[in-house]
Backbone as CSV, one residue per row, in Angstrom:
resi,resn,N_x,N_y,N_z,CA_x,CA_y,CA_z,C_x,C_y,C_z
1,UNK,45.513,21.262,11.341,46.220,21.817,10.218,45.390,22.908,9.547
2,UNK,43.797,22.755,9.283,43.194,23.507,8.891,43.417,25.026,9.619
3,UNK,43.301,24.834,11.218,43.637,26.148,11.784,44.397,26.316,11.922
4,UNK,45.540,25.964,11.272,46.797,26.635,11.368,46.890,27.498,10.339
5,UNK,46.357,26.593,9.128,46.237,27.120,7.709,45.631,29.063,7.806
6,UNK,44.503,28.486,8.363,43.199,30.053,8.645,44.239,30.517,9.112
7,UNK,44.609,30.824,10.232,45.687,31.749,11.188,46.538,32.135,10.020
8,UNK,47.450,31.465,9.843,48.613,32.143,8.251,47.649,32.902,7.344
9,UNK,46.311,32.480,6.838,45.728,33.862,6.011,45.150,34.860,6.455
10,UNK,44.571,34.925,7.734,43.704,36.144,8.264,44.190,36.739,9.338
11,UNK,45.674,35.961,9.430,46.517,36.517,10.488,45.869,36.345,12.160
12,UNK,46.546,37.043,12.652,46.284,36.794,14.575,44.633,36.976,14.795
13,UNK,44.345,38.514,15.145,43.244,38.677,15.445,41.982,38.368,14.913
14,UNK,41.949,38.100,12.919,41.537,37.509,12.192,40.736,35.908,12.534
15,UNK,41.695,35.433,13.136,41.682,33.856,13.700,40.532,33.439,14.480
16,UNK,40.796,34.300,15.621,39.850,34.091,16.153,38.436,34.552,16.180
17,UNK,38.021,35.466,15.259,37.013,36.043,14.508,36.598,34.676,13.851
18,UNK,37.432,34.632,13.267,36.651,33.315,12.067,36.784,32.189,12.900
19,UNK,37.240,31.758,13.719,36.638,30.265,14.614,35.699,30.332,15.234
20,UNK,35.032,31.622,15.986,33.990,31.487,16.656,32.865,32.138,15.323
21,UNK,33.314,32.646,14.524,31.655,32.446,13.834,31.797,31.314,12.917
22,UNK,32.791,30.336,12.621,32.738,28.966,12.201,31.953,27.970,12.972
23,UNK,32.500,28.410,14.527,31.671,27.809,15.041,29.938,27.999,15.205
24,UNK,30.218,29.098,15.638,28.358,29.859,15.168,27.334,29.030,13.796
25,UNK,28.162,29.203,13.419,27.252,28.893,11.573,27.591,27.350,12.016
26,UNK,28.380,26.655,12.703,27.894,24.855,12.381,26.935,24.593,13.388
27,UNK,26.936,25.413,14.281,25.507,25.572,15.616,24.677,25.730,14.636
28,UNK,24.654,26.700,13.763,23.130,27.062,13.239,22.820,26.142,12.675
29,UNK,24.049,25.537,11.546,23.320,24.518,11.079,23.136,23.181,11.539
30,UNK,23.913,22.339,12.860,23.494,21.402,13.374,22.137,21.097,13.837
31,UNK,21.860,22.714,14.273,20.250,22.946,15.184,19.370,22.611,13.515
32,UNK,19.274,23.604,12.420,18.577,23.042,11.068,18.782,21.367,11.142
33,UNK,19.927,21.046,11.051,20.029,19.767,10.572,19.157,18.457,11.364
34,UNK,19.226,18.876,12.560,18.615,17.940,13.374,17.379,18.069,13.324
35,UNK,16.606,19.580,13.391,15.144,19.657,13.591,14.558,18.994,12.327
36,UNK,14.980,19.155,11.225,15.318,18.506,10.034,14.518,16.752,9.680
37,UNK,16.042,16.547,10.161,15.827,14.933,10.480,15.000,14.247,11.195
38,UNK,14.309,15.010,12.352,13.313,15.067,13.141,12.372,14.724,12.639
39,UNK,11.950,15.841,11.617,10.889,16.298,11.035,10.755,14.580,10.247
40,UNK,12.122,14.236,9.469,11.768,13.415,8.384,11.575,11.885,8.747
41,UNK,11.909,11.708,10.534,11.870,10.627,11.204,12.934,10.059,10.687
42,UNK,14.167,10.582,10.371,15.322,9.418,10.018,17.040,10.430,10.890
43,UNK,16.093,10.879,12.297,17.209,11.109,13.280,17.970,10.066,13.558
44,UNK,19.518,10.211,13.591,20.208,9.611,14.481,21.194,10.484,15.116
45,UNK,21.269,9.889,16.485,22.268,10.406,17.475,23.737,10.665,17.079
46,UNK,24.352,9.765,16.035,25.573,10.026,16.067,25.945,9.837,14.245
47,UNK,25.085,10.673,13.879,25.077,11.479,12.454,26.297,12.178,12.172
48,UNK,27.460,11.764,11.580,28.676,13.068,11.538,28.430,14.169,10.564
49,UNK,28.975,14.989,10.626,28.694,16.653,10.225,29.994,17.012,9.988
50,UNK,30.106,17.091,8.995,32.110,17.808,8.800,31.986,18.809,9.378
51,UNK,33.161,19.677,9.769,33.196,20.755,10.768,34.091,21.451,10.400
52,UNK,34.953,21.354,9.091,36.244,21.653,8.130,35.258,22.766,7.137
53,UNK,33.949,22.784,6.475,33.644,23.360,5.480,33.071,24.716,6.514
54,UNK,32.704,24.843,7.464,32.329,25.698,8.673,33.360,26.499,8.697
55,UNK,34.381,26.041,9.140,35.910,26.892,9.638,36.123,27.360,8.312
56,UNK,36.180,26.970,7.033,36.096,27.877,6.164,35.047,28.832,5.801
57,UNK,34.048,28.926,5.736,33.076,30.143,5.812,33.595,31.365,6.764
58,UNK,33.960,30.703,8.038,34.272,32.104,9.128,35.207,32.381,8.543
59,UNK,36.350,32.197,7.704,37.539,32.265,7.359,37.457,33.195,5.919
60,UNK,36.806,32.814,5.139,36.429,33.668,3.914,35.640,34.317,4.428
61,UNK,35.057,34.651,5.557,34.101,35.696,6.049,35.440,36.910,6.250
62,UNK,35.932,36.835,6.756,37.327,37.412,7.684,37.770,38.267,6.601
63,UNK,38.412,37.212,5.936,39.435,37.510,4.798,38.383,37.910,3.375
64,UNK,37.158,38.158,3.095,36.713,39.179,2.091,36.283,40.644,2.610
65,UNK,36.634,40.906,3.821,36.462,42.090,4.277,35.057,42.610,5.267
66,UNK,34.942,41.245,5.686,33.656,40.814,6.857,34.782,41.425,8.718
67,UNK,36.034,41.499,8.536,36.643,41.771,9.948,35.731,42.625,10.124
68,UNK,35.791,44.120,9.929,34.882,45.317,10.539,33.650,44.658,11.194
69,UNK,32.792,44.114,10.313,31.581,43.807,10.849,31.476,42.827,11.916
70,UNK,32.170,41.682,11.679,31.708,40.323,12.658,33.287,40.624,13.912
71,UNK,33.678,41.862,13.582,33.964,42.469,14.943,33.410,43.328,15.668
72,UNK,32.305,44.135,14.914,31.705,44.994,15.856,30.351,44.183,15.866
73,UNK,30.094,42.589,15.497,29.137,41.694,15.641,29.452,41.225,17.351
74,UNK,30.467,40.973,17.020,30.973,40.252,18.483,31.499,40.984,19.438
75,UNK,31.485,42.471,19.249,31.614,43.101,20.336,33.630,43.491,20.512
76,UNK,34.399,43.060,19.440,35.128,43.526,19.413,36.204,44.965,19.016
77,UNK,35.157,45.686,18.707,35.470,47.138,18.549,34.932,48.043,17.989
C-alpha cells in the first residue's frame, strides 16, 4: 500500500527513483546498524528494521525536487 501510495505522488518514473534509493539508504543503514551492534556485542541475526520509513526518504527525496539529481545519480539522464 505504501508503494502504491509513493507511485500516486511522484508519479511513474518518480517511483522508481525513489524505491531504489529507499532501498540504497536502508543498505546504508542496515550495514551502520549491524557494524554497530557488533561493535556493542548485542548482535542478533534476526533484529527487524522497518523498511516503511526508508521508502519514504527516497520518496520525499523525489518529490522535493531531488528527480534531476538522483537521476543523473543513477544514470538516468
Amino acid at each position: 500500500m505504501l508503494g502504491g501510495l509513493i507511485g500516486l505522488i511522484v508519479g511513474w518514473p518518480g517511483v522508481i527513483i525513489a524505491v531504489i534509493t529507499g532501498v540504497l539508504v536502508a543498505g546504508l543503514f542496515s550495514i551502520a546498524y549491524v557494524g554497530w551492534m557488533l561493535l556493542r556485542g548485542k548482535y542478533s541475526a534476526f533484529a527487524p528494521i522497518p523498511y516503511g520509513p526508508f521508502l519514504l526518504v527516497g520518496a520525499a527525496l523525489v518529490y522535493y525536487g531531488g528527480r534531476p539529481a538522483l537521476e543523473g545519480l543513477l544514470g538516468g539522464g
